[in-house]
C-alpha positions as CSV (number, residue, x, y, z in Angstrom):
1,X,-0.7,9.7,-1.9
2,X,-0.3,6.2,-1.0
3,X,2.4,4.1,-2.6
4,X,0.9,0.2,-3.1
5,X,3.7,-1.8,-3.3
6,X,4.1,-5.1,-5.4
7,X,5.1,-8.5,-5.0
8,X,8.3,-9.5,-7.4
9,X,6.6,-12.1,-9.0
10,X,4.7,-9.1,-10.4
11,X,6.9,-9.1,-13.5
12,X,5.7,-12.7,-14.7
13,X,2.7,-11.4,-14.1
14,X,0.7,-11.7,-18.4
15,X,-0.5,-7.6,-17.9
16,X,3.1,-6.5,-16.8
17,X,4.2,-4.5,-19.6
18,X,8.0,-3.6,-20.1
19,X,7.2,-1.1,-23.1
20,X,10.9,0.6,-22.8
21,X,9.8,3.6,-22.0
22,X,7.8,2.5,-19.2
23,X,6.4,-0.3,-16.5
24,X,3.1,-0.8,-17.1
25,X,0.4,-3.4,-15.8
26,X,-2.9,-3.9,-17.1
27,X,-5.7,-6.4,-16.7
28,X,-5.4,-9.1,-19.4
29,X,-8.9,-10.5,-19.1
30,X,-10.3,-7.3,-19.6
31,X,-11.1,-5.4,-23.2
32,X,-10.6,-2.3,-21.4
33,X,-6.8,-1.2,-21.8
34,X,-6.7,0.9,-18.6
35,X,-3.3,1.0,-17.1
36,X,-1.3,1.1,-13.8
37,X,2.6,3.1,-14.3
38,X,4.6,1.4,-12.7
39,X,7.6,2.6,-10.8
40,X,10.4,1.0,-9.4
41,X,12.2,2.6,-6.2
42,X,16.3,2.8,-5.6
43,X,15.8,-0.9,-4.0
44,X,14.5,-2.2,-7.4
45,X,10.6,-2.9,-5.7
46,X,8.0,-2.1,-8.3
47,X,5.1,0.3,-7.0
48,X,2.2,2.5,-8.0
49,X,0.8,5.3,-6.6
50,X,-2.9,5.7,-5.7
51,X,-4.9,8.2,-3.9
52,X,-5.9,6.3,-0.6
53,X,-5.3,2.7,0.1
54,X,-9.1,2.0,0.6
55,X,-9.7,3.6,-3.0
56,X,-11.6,1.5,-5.4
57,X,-9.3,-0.2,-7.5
58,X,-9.6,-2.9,-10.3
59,X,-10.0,-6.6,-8.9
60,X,-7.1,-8.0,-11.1
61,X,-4.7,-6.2,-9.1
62,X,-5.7,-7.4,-5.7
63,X,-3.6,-10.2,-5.4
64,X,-0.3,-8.3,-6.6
65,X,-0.1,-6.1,-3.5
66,X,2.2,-7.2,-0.9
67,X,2.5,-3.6,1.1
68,X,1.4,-0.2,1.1
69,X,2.7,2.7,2.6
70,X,0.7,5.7,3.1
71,X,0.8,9.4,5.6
72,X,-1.7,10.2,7.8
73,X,-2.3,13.5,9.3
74,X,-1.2,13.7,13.4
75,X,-4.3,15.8,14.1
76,X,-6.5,14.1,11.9
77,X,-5.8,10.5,13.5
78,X,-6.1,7.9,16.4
79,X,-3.3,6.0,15.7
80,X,-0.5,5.5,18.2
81,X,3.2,4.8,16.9
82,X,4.3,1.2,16.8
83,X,4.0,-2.2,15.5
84,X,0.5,-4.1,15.1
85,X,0.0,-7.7,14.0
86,X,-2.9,-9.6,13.3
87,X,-2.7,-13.2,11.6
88,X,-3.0,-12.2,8.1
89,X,-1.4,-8.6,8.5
90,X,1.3,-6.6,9.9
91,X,1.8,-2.8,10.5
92,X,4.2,0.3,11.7
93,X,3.7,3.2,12.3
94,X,6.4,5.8,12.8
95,X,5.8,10.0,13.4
96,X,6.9,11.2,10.1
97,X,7.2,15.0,9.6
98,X,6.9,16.5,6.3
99,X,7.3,20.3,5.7
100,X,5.8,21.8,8.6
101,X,3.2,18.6,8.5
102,X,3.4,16.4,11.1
103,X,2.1,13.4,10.0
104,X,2.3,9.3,11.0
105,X,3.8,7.2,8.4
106,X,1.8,4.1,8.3
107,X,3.2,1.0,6.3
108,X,1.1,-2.5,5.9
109,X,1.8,-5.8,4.8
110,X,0.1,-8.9,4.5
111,X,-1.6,-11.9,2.6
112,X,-3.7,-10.1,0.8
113,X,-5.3,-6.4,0.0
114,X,-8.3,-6.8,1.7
115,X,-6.7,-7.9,5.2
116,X,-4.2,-4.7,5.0
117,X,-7.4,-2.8,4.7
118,X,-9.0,-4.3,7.2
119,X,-5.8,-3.5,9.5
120,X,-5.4,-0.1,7.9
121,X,-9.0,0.8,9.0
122,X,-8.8,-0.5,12.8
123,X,-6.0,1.5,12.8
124,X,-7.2,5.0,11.6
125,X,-10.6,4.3,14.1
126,X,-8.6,3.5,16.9
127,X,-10.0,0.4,17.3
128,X,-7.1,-1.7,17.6
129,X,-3.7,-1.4,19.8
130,X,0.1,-1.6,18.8
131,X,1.8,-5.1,20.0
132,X,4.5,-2.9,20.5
133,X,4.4,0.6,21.4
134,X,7.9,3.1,20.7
């Protein structure tokens, strides 16, 4: 599960929906009433979970993401620990163990969602290295 954090200004956002009982954020262009839950961690920052951070996921909601934190198998992966930067992203990635799993802990930030894909994916390949290395 990946956890696709929002920006604050998220709240003024028109489809951000205090209902009470719930955070909720929905595209208020659209005629479809599909809807994200939104939770908020212990640090107040509003998130929602998703499957995988390169999942399909409405347009509208693109521009709201300011990081996304997500765990990647050890055995499965090419990643190596540490701190990448490009101009329009930034990354870390920390050994994280779960259980028995062992897994790498990989948190993005950036400008927008589709440069922390972009990182997210020369990542997982291998295809990039860390500017720092721990």
């Amino acid at each position: 599960m990946t956890k696709m954090y929002l920006k604050q200004e998220t709240r003024k956002f028109p489809g951000f929906r205090d209902t009470g009982c719930g955070l909720y954020l929905c595209d208020p262009s659209s005629d479809v009433k599909s809807s994200f839950e939104i939770h908020q961690d212990s640090n107040g920052r509003l998130y929602f979970e998703f499957e995988r951070p390169d999942s399909t996921m409405q347009e509208f909601i693109h521009d709201l993401i300011e990081e996304f934190v997500c765990y990647v198998p050890r055995k499965d992966s090419k990643c190596k620990v540490g701190f990448y930067k490009t101009s329009e992203a930034e990354a870390t990635i920390e050994p994280y163990k779960a259980g028995y799993d062992e897994c790498y802990r990989i948190a993005i930030r950036g400008d927008d969602l589709s440069s922390m894909l972009k990182l997210y994916r020369q990542i997982r390949a291998g295809n990039v290295e860390p500017d720092y290395e721990w």
